[in-house]
ROKEMAR-10083 format. One record per residue (C-alpha): x, y, z. Coordinates in Angstrom, 3 decimals, decimal comma. Example, Ala and Ser with C-alpha at 12.3 -4.5 7.8 and 13.67 -1.06 7.14 Angstrom:
// residues 2
DRENDREN         px         py         pz
DRENDREN     12,300     -4,500      7,800
DRENDREN     13,670     -1,060      7,140
END
This chain:
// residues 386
DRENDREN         px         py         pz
DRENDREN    133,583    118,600     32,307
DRENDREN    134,618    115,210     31,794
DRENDREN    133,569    112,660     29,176
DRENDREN    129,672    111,088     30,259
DRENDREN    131,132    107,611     31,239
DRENDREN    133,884    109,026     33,463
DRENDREN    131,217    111,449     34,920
DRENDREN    128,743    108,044     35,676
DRENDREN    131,479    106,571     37,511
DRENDREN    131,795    109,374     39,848
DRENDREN    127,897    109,444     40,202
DRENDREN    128,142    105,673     41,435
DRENDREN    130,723    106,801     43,578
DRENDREN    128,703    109,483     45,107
DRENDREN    125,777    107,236     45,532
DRENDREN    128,129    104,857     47,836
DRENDREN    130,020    107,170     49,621
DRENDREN    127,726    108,092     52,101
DRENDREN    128,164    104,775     53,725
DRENDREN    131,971    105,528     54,035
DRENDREN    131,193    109,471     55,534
DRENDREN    129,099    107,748     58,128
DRENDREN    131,007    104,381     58,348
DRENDREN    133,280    106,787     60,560
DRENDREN    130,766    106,273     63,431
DRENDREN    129,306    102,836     62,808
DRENDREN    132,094    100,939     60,787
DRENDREN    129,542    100,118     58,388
DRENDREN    130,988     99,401     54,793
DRENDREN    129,668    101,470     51,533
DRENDREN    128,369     97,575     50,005
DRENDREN    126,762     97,184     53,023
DRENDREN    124,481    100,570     52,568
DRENDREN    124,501     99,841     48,939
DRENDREN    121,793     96,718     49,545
DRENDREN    119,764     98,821     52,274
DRENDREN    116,251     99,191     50,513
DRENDREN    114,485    102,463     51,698
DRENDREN    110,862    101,926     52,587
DRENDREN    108,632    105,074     50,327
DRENDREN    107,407    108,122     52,101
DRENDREN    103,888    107,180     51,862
DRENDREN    104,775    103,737     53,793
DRENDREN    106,583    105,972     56,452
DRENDREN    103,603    107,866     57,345
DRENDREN    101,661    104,492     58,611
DRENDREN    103,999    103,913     61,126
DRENDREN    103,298    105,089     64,635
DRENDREN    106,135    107,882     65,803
DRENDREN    108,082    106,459     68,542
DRENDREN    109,204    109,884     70,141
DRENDREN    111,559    111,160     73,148
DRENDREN    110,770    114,694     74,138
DRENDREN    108,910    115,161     71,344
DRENDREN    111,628    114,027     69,093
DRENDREN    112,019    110,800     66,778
DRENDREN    114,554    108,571     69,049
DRENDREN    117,761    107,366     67,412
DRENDREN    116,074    104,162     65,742
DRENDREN    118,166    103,817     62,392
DRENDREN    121,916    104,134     61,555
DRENDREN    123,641    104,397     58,244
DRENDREN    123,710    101,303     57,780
DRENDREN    119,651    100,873     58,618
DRENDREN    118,759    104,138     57,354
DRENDREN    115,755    105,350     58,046
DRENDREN    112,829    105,718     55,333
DRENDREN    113,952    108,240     52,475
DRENDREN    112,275    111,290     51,606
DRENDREN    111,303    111,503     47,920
DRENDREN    113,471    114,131     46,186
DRENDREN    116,637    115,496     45,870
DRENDREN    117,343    115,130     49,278
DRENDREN    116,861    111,899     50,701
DRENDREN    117,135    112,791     54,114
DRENDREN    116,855    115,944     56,782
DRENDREN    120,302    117,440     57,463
DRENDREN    122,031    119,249     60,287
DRENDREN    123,207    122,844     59,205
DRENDREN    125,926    124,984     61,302
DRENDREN    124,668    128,534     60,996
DRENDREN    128,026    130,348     62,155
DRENDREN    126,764    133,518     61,533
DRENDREN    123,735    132,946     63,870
DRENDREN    125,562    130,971     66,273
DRENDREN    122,933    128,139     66,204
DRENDREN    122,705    124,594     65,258
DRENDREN    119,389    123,894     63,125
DRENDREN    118,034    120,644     61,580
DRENDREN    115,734    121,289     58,428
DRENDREN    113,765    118,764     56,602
DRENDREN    114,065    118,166     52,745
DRENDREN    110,779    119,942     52,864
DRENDREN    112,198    123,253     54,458
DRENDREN    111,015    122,421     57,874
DRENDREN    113,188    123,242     60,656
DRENDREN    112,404    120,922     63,469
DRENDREN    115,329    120,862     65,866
DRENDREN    117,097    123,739     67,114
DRENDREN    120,493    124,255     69,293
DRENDREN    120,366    126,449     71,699
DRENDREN    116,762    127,091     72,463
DRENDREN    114,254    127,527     75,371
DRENDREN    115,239    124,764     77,487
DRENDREN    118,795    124,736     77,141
DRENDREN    120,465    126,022     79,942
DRENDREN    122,568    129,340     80,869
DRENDREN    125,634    126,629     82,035
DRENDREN    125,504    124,836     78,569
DRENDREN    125,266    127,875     76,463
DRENDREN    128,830    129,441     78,543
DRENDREN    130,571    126,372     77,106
DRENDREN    130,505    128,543     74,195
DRENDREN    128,679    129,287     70,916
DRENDREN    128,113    127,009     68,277
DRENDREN    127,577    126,856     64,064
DRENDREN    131,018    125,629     62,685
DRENDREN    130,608    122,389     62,165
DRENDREN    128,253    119,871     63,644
DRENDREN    128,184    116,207     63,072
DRENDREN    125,868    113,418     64,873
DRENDREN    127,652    110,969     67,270
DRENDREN    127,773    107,044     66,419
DRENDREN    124,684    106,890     68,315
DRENDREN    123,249    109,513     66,651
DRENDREN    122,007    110,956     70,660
DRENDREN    124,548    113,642     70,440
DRENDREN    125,780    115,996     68,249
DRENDREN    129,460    117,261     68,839
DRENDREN    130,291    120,665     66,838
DRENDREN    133,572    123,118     67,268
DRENDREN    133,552    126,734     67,817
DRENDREN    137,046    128,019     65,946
DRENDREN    136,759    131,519     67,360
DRENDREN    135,572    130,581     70,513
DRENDREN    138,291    127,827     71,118
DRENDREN    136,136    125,078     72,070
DRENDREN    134,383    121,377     71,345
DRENDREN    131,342    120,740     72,341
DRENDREN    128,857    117,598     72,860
DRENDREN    125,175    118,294     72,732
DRENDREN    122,236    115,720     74,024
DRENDREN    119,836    115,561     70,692
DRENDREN    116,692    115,317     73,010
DRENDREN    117,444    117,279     75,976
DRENDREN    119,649    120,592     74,494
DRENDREN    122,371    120,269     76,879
DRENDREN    125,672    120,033     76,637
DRENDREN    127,531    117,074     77,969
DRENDREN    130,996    117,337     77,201
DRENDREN    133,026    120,213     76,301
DRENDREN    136,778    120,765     76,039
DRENDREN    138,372    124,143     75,757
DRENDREN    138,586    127,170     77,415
DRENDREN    135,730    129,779     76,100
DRENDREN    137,010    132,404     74,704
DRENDREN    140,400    131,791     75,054
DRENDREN    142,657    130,274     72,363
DRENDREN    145,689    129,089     72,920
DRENDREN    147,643    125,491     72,620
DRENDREN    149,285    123,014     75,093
DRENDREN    147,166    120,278     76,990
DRENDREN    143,736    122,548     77,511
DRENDREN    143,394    125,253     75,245
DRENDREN    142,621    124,875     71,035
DRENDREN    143,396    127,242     68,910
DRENDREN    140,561    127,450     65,808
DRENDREN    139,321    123,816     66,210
DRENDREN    137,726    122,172     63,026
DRENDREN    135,552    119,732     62,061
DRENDREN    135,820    117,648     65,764
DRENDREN    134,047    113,734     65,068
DRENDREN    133,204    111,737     67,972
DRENDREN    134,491    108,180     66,910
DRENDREN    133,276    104,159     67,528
DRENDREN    135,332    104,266     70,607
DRENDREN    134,303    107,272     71,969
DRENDREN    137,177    109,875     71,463
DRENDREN    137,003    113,271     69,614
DRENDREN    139,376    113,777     66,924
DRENDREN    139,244    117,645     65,854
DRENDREN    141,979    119,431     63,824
DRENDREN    143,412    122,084     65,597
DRENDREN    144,140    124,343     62,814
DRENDREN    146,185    127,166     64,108
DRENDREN    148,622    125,116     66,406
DRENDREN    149,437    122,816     63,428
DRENDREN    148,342    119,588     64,766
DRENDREN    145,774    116,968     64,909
DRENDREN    144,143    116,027     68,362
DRENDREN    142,363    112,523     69,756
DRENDREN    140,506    113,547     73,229
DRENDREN    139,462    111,283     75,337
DRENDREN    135,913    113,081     76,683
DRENDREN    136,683    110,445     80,137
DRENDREN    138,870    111,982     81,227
DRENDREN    139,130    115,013     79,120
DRENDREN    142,737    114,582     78,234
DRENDREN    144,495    115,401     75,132
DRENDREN    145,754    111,012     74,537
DRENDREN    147,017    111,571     70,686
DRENDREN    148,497    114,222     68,969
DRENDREN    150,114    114,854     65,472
DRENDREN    152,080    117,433     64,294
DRENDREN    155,071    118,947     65,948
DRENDREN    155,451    122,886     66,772
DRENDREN    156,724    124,988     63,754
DRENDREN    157,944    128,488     63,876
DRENDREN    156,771    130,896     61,407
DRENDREN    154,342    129,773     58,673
DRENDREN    153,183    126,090     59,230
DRENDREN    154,791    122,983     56,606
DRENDREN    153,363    120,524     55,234
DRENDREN    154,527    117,454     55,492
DRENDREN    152,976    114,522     57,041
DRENDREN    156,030    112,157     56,665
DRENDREN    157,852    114,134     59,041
DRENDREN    155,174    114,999     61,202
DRENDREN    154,915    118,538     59,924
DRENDREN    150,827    119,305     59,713
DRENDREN    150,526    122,933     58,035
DRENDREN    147,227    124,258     59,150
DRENDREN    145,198    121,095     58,777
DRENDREN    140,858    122,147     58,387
DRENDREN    139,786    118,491     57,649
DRENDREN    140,328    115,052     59,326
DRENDREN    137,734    112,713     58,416
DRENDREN    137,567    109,705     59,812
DRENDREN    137,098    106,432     58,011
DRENDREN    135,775    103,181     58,867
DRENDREN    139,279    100,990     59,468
DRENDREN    140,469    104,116     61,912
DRENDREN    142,402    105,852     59,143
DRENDREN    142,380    109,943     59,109
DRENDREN    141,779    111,691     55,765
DRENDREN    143,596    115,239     56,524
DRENDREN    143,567    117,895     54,187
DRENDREN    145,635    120,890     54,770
DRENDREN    145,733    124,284     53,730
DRENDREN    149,409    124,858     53,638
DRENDREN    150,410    123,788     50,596
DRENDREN    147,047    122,302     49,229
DRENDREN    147,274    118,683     50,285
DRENDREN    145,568    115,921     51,348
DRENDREN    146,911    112,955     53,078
DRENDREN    145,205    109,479     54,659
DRENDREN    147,343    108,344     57,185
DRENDREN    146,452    105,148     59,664
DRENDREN    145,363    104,722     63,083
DRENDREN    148,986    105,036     64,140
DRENDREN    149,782    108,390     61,978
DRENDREN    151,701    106,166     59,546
DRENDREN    150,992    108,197     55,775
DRENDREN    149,485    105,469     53,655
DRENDREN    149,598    108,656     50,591
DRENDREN    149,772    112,346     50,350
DRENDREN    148,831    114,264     47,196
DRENDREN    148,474    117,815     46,018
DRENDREN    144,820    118,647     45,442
DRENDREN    144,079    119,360     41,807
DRENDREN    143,822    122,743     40,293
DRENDREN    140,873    124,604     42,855
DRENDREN    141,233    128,124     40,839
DRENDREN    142,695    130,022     43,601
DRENDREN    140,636    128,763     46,432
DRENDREN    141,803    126,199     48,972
DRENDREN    141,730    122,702     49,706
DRENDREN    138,931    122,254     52,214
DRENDREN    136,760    119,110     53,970
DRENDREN    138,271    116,047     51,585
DRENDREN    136,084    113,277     51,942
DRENDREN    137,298    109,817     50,477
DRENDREN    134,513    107,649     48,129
DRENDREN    134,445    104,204     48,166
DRENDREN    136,011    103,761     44,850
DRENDREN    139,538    105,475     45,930
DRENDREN    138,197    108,658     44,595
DRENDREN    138,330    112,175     46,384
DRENDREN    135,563    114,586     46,778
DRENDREN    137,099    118,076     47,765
DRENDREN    136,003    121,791     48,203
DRENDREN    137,910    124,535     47,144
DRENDREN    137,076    127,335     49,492
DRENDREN    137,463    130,111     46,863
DRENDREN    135,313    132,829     44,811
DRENDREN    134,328    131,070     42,463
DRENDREN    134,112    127,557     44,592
DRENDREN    134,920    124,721     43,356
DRENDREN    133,898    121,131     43,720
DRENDREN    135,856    118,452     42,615
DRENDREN    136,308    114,457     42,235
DRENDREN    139,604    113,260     41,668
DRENDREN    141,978    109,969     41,733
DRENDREN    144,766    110,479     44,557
DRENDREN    147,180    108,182     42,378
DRENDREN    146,677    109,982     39,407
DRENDREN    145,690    112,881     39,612
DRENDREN    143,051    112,235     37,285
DRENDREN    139,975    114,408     37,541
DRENDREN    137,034    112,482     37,163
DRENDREN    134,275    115,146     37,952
DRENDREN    134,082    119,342     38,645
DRENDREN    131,629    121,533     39,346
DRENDREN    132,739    124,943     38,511
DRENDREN    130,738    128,117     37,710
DRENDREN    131,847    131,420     37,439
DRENDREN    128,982    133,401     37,442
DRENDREN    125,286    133,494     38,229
DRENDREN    123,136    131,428     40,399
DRENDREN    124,878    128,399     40,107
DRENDREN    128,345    130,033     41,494
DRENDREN    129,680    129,061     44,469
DRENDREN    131,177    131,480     46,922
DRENDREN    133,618    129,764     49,661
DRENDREN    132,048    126,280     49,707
DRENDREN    133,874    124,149     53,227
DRENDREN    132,147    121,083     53,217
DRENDREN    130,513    119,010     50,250
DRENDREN    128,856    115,313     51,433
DRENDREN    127,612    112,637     49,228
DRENDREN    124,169    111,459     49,459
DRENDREN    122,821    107,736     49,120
DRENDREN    120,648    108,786     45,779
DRENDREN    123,719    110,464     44,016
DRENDREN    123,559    113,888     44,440
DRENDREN    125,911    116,267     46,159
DRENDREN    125,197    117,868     49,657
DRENDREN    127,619    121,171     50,542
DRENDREN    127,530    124,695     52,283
DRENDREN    127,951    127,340     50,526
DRENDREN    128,959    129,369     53,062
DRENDREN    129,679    132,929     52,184
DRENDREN    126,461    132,563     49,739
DRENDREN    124,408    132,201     53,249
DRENDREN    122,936    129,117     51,519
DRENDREN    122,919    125,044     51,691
DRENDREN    122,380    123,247     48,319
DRENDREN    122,347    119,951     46,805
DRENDREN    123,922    119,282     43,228
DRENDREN    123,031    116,509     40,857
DRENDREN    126,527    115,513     39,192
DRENDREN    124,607    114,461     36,397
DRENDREN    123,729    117,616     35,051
DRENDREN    125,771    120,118     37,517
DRENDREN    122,706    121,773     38,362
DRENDREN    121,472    122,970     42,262
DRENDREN    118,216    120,568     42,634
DRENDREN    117,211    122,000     46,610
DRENDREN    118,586    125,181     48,133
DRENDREN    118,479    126,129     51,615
DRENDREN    118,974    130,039     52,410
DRENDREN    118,540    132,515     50,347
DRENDREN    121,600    133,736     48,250
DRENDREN    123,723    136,236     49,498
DRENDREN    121,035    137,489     51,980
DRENDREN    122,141    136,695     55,545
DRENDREN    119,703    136,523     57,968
DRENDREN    117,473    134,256     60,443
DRENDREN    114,118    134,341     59,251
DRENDREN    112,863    131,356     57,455
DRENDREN    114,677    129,842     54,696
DRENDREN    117,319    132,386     55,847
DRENDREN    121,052    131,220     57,225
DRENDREN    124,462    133,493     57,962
DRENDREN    127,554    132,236     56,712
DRENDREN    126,921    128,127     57,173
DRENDREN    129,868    126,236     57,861
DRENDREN    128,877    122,579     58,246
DRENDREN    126,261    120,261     57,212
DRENDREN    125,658    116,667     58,068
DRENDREN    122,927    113,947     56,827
DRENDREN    120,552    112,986     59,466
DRENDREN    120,101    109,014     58,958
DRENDREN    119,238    108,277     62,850
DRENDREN    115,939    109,396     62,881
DRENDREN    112,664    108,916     61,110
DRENDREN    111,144    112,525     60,786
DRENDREN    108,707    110,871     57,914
DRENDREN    106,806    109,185     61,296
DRENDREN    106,302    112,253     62,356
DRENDREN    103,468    113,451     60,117
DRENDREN    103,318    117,204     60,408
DRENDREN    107,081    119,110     61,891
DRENDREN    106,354    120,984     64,048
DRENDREN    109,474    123,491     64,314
DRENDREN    112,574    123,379     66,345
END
């Protein structure tokens, strides 16, 4: 732990950043969000639902976010359930109220290939794209219909070259429309273009043997993070070698660090804060979260706990929310949960720990979460389930 005023700096940090996660899509700015006042639950209920299919349509954006749910959790959030090969979306309330695949989707979207590694909403927020890393594919799913409408890949086949993808991660769909996705197992980083469904960008030249890091020379050693930031830059981290690197629109390194000390895990999901800082994962037993200065060094904020409730087993993707708390996976505990960085303690928990199932309040092995601030579930008075 750090001392209390370097700890409220990375609180502020937190509390901005989500502008920056989502700025990816709408290249909105974190001051921009900060001045965003969020209407109160109760004043959310008064206002008529305006629906599509049942569902609230894509009114609001990160940068006009839609009324905040009291609590911990400001917002309802997407959750990849890998180990149930479904995409779910569960209210702060422990609703679920969206659900992919289900009923109406069809037997030609669900051979595109399974889904639950990681799922994030489009710019729009219509679609959701998500990657399938033993399946080999990308994905794009309509929000209100169920069906896919893009995919890239070949199911069940992984491989490399210009059609095949060999353990895809965390694939974005970006302001202009392409898919970045790190391709984890052939080294490299990928822009597709879902027009024509060609690969139009790629870093990271073919290595032999175990995969080097070293973005400088265009050597990407198994990168499993690539999030995109407002200007176009890249934030890669890379599990070869622990690093993380931002590099520009042109694949130009603007720095590349070591992660900080992640006790034996590795360096998973970075996500760059507003102030400069880092938020990473270390995808270990006991998991690690951590805020740090990429020109220091300096770590400004960890959550570490090494037994008990509160440890974290393989954690891949922690998110900041607008209130100042911490949204992540905890993926081999079979549970989501949100962390106040003031006092390191889980405020909401999704799953139950360690037990893997589908039931409610159950998940298996999440692998990706994302904040829903597109749609105004408040309007919609009672959920009604997926």
């Amino acid at each position: 732990m750090r001392p209390g005023a370097l700890i409220a700096v990375a609180v502020v940090a937190v509390a901005a950043a989500v502008a920056v996660a989502h700025g990816r899509a709408t290249g909105t700015t974190a001051k921009t969000a900060a001045v965003v006042s969020h209407p109160t639950a109760s004043a959310a209920k008064t206002t008529a639902p305006a629906l599509k299919n049942g569902l609230p349509l894509s009114a609001y954006s990160p940068s006009n976010p839609p009324p905040a749910w009291p609590g911990p959790l400001p917002y309802p959030i997407l959750i990849a359930d890998s180990g149930n090969s479904r995409i779910i979306e569960v209210t702060p309330n422990k609703k679920i109220v969206w659900q992919y695949p289900n009923a109406q989707t069809t037997a030609k979207s669900k051979s595109y290939g399974t889904t639950g590694d990681d799922a994030f909403f489009t710019p729009s927020g219509n679609q959701i794209v998500t990657n399938d890393e033993d399946g080999g594919t990308i994905i794009r799913i309509n929000y209100f219909t169920r069906q896919v409408t893009w995919h890239f890949g070949v199911p069940g086949q992984l491989g490399g070259g210009s059609t095949h993808l060999n353990y895809p991660d965390d694939a974005y769909q970006i302001a202009n429309g392409n898919v970045v996705v790190a391709d984890i197992r052939n080294c490299r980083e990928l822009t597709i273009n879902p027009a024509t469904n060609k690969i139009i960008k790629s870093w990271g030249k073919p290595q032999n043997g175990y995969c080097q890091t070293n973005p400088a020379q265009n050597l990407f050693g198994y990168p499993n993070g690539d999030t995109p930031q407002p200007n176009g830059d890249i934030l890669m981290s890379f599990i070869s070698s622990d690093r993380i690197a931002l590099l520009s629109p042109t694949g130009k390194v603007i720095w590349n660090v070591a992660a900080p000390d992640l006790y034996g895990g590795y360096v998973s999901d970075a996500q760059l804060l507003p102030d400069g800082n880092v938020l990473v994962a270390g995808y270990g037993k006991p998991g690690v979260l951590v805020i740090f200065n990429p020109q220091s060094g300096k770590v400004v904020w960890q959550y570490r706990v090494t037994s008990g409730p509160g440890e974290l087993n393989h954690p891949s993707l922690a998110l900041p929310l607008p209130n100042g708390n911490i949204l992540l996976n905890d993926d081999r505990n079979d549970r989501v949960i949100v962390i106040d960085p003031k006092t390191n303690k889980i405020v909401w928990q999704y799953g139950t720990t360690g037990v893997a199932g589908s039931g409610p309040n159950q998940l298996n092995v999440p692998d990706g979460v994302d904040v829903d601030m597109w749609h105004n579930w408040l309007s919609v008075v009672k959920p009604t389930g997926a």
